[in-house]
C-alpha positions as CSV (number, residue, x, y, z in Angstrom):
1,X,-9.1,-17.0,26.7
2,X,-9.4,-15.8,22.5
3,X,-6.8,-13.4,21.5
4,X,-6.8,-11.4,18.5
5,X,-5.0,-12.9,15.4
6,X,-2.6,-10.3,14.1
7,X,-0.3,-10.1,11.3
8,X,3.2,-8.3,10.4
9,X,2.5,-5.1,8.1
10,X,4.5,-1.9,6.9
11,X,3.1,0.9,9.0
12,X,4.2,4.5,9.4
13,X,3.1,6.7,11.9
14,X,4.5,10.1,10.3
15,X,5.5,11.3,6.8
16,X,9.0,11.3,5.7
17,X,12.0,9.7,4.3
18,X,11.7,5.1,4.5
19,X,13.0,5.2,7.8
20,X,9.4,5.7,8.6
21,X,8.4,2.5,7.6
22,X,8.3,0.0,10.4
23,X,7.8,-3.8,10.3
24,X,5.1,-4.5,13.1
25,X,2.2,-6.6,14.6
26,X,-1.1,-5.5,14.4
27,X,-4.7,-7.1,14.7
28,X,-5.2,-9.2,11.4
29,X,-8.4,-7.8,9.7
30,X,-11.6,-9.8,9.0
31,X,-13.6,-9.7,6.2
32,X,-17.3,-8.2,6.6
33,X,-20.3,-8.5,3.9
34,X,-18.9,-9.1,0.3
35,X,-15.3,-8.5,1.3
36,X,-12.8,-11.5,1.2
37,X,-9.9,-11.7,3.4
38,X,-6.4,-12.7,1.3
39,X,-3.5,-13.9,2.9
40,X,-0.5,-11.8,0.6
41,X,1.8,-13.9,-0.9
42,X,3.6,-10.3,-3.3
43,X,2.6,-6.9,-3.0
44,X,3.6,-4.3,-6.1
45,X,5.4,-1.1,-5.4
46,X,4.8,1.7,-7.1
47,X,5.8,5.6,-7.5
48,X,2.3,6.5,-5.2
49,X,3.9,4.5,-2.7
50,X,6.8,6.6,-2.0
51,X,4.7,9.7,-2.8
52,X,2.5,9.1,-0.5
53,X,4.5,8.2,1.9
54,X,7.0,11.4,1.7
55,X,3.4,13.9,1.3
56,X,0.4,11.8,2.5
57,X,-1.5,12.6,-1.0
58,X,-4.7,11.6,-1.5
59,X,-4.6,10.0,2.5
60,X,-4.1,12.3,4.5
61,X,-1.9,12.2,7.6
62,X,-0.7,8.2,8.7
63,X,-0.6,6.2,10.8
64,X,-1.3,3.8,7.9
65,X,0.1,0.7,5.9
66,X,0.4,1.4,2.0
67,X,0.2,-0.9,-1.2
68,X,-2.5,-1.0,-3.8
69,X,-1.5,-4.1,-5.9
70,X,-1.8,-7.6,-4.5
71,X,-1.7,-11.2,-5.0
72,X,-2.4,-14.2,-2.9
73,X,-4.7,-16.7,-1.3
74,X,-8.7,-16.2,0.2
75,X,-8.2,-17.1,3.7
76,X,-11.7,-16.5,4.2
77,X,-14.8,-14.8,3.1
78,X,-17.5,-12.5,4.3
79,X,-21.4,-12.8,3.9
80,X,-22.6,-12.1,0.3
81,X,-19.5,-13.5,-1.4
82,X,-20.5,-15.9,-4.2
83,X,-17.3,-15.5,-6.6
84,X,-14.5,-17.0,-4.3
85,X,-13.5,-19.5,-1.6
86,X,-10.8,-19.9,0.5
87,X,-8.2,-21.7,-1.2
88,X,-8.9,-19.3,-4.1
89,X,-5.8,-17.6,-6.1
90,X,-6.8,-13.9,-6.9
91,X,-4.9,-10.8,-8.0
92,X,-6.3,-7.1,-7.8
93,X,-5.8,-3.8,-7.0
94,X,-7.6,-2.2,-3.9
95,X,-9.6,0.5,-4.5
96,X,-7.8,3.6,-5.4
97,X,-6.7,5.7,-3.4
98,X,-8.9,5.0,-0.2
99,X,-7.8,0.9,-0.3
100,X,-4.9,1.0,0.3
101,X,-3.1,-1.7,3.2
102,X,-1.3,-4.5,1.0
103,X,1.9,-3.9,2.4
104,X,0.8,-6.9,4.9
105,X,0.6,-10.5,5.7
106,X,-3.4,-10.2,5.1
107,X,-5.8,-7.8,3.3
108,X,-9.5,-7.4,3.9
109,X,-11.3,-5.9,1.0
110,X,-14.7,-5.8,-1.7
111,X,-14.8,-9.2,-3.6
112,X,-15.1,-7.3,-6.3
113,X,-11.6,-5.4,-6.9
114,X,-10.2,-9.2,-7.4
115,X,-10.2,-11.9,-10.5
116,X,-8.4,-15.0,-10.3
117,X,-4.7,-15.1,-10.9
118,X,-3.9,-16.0,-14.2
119,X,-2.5,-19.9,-14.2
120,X,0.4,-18.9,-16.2
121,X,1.7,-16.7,-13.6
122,X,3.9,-17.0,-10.4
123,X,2.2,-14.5,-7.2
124,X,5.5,-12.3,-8.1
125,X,4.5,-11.7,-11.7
126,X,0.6,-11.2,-10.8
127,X,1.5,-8.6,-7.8
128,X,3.3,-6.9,-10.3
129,X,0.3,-6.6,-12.8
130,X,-2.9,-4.7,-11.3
131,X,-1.9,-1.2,-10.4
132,X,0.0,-0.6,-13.9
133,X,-2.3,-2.6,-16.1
134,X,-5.5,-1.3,-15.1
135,X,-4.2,2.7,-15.3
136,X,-3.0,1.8,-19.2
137,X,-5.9,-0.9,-20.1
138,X,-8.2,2.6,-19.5
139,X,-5.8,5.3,-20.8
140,X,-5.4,3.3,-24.1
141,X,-8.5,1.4,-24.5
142,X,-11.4,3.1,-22.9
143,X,-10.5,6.9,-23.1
144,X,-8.1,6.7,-26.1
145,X,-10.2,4.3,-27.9
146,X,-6.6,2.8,-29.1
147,X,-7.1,1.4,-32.8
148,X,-5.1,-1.2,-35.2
149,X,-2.7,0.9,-37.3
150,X,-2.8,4.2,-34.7
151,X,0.5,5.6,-33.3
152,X,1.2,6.0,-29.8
153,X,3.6,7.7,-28.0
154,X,4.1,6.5,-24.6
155,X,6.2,8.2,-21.9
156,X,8.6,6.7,-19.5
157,X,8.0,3.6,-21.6
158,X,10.7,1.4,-19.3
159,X,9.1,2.0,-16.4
160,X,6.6,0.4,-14.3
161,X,3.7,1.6,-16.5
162,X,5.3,2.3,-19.5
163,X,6.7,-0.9,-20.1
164,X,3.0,-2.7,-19.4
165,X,1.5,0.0,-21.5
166,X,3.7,-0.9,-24.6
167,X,2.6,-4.2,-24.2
168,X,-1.1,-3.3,-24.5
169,X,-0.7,-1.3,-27.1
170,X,0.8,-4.0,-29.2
171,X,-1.6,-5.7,-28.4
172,X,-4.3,-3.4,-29.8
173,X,-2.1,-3.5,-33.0
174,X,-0.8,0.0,-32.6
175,X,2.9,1.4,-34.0
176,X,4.4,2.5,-30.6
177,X,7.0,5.3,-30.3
178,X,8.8,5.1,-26.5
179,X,10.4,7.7,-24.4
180,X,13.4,6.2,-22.8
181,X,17.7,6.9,-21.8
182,X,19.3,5.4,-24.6
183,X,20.4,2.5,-22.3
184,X,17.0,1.2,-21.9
185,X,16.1,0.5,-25.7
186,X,17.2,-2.8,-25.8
187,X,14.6,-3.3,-23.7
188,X,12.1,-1.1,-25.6
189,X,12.8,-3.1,-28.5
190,X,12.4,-6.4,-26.3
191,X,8.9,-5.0,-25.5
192,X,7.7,-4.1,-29.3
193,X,8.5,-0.2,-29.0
194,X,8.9,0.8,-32.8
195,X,10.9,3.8,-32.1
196,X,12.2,4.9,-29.1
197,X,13.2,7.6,-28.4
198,X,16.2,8.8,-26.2
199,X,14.4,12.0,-24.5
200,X,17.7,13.1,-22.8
201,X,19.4,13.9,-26.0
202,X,16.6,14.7,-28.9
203,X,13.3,16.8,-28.4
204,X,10.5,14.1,-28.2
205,X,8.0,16.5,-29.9
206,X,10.4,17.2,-33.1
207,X,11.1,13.5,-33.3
208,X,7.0,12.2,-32.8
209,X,5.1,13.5,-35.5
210,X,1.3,12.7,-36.2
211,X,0.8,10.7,-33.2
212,X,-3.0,9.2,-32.7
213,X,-2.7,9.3,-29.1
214,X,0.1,10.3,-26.1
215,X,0.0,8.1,-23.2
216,X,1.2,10.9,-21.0
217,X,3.0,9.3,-17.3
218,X,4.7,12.3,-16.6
219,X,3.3,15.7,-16.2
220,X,4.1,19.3,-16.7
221,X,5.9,20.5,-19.5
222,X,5.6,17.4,-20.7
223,X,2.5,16.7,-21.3
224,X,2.2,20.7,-23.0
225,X,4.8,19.9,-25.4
226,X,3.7,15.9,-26.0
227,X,0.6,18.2,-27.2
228,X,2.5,19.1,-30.8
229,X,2.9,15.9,-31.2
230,X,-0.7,14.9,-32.1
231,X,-2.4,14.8,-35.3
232,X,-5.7,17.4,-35.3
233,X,-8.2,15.5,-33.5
234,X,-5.4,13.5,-31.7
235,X,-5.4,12.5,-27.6
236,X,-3.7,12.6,-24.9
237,X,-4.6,11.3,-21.7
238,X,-2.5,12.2,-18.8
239,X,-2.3,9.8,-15.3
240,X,-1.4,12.9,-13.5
241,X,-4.9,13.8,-12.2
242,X,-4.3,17.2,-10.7
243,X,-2.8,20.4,-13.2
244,X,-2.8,23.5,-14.7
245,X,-6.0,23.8,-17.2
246,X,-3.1,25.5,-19.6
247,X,-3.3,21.9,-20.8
248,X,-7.0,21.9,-22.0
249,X,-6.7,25.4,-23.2
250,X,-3.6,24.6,-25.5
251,X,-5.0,21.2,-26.6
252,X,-8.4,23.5,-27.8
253,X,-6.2,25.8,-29.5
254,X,-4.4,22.9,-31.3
255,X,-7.4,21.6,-32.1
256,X,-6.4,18.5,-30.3
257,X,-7.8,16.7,-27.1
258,X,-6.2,15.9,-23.9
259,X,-7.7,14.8,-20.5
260,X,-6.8,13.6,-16.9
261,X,-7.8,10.3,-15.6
262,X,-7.4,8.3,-12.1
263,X,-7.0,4.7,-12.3
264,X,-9.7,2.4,-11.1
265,X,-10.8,-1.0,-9.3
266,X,-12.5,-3.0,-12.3
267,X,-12.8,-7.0,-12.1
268,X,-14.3,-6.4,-15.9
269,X,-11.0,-5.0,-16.7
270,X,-9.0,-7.2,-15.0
271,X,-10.6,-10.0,-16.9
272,X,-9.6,-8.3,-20.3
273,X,-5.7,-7.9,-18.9
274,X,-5.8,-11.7,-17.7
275,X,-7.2,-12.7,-21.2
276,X,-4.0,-11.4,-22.6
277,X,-1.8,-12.9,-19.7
278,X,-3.1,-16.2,-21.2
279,X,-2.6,-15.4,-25.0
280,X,1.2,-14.7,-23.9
281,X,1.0,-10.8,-24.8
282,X,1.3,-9.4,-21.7
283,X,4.1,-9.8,-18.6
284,X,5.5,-7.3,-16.1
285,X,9.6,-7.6,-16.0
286,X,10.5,-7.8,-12.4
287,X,13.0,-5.2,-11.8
288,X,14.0,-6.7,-8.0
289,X,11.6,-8.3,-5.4
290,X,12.5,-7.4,-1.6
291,X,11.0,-9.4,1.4
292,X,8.1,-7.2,3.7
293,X,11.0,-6.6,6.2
294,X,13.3,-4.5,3.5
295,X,10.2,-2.6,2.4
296,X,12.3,0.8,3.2
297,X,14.9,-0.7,0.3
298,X,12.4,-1.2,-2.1
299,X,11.5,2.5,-1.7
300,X,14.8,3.4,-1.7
301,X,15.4,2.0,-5.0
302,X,11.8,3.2,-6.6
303,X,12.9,6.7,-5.6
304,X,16.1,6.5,-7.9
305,X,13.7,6.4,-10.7
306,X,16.2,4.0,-13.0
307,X,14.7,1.1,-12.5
308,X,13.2,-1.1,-15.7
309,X,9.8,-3.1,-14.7
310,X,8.3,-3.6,-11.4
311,X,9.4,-3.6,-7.9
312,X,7.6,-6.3,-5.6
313,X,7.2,-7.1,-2.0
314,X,7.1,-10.7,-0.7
315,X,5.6,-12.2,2.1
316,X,8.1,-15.1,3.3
């Protein structure tokens, strides 16, 4: 008699505080045409976790099992899939929002949200990578256009896309200005920030003059006033995708430009952020790893908001 192979995941079956995360079995999921079925080795946590979580967002109403990044082994694939085997090492990021399920032993999903994991990096480090790389590869290099020479200011620039973002931008050959509590520009500095800037006790906009672009991570206010901070002509692209059109209408009357964007599933870009994985110019800081069974702790200490890095789930 065949029973169903199942697997340990995070599930929650109503909205709330951690507590509502619970480690169970469920059926393991298999992988249908051009989808590849990983067994998780780390999983990244980030802020839309707990948000969605707390509010449902973009989701809806659970029951369902959360995390977008991931990194681990094909286990197997479905019919259609040409670019991997099992055995393979891939990283990726489910398709945002609707993709989400990482927070679990196995994941079944599109072939195509996945590259190989970089050689140079340990399945912690590659988890870490996905969510936070692909939202600043896009912000800074597709919609901003990021040039050698250009100044960027970058909000939240310790945090878990922040810190990444930096990184990328250095990359591109930009002078980076950072948003950060005094006690966190060591590690600006550690990361290539130019200037950072401590936002609790000086006025970000009086201190960042002429900027090229604002990498906006926070929202509000914020990203209104990070809008006096641009040279005419200047950008800023927010990652909050839902606000106020005051935005647009004082970034017209500034003369400036400022837009919303949603982070998307791109093996292309992927490839590009692995390329600099390689070339030693990009690495996520590990702020704490917790094993699937603490998953309410990691939220716990994501929801403090002083973390530096990345928070990551592993599956032991």
């Amino acid at each position: 008699m065949s029973t169903t192979p199942t697997m340990r995941a995070a599930v929650q079956h109503s909205l709330g505080a951690p507590e509502v995360l619970e480690v169970v079995e469920i059926p393991r999921p298999e992988p249908r045409t051009n989808e590849i079925l990983v067994r998780v080795r780390a999983a990244g946590i980030n802020p839309t976790d707990w948000k969605h979580r707390a509010r449902g967002g973009f989701i809806g109403d659970p029951p369902f099992v959360l995390g977008w990044d991931v990194s681990g082994v094909v286990e197997a694939v479905g019919v259609g899939v040409a670019r991997f085997r099992p055995g393979d090492e891939v990283f990726g990021m489910l398709s945002y929002p609707f993709g989400h399920g990482s927070h679990a032993e196995y994941v079944a999903a599109p072939a195509r949200v996945f590259a190989p994991k970089p050689a140079s990096l340990d399945h912690v480090q590659a988890a870490a990578l996905p969510l936070v790389s692909l939202t600043s590869w896009q912000a800074l290099v597709e919609y901003a256009e990021l040039q050698p020479g250009q100044r960027v200011l970058i909000h939240a620039a310790a945090g878990g896309v922040g810190h990444v973002a930096v990184q990328i931008a250095k990359a591109r050959g930009a002078h980076v200005l950072g948003t950060a509590s005094e006690a966190k520009h060591d590690f600006l500095r550690s990361l290539g920030v130019d200037e950072p800037i401590d936002y609790r006790n000086r006025d970000f906009a009086e201190v960042a003059k002429n900027v090229d672009v604002v990498f906006d991570t926070i929202g509000g206010d914020t990203s209104l006033r990070s809008l006096r901070a641009l040279r005419p002509g200047g950008i800023l692209v927010s990652i909050l995708p839902i606000g106020s059109d005051d935005l647009y209408r004082e970034a017209d009357r500034l003369g400036v430009r400022a837009l919303r964007m949603l982070v998307d599933s791109s093996r292309a870009d992927l490839g590009s952020i692995a390329e600099l994985v390689e070339a030693g110019r990009l690495r996520a800081t590990i702020a704490e790893t917790f094993p699937l069974d603490r998953i309410a702790d990691a939220h716990r200490l994501g929801e403090t908001g002083r973390t530096a890095g990345k928070i990551v789930i592993t599956m032991e």
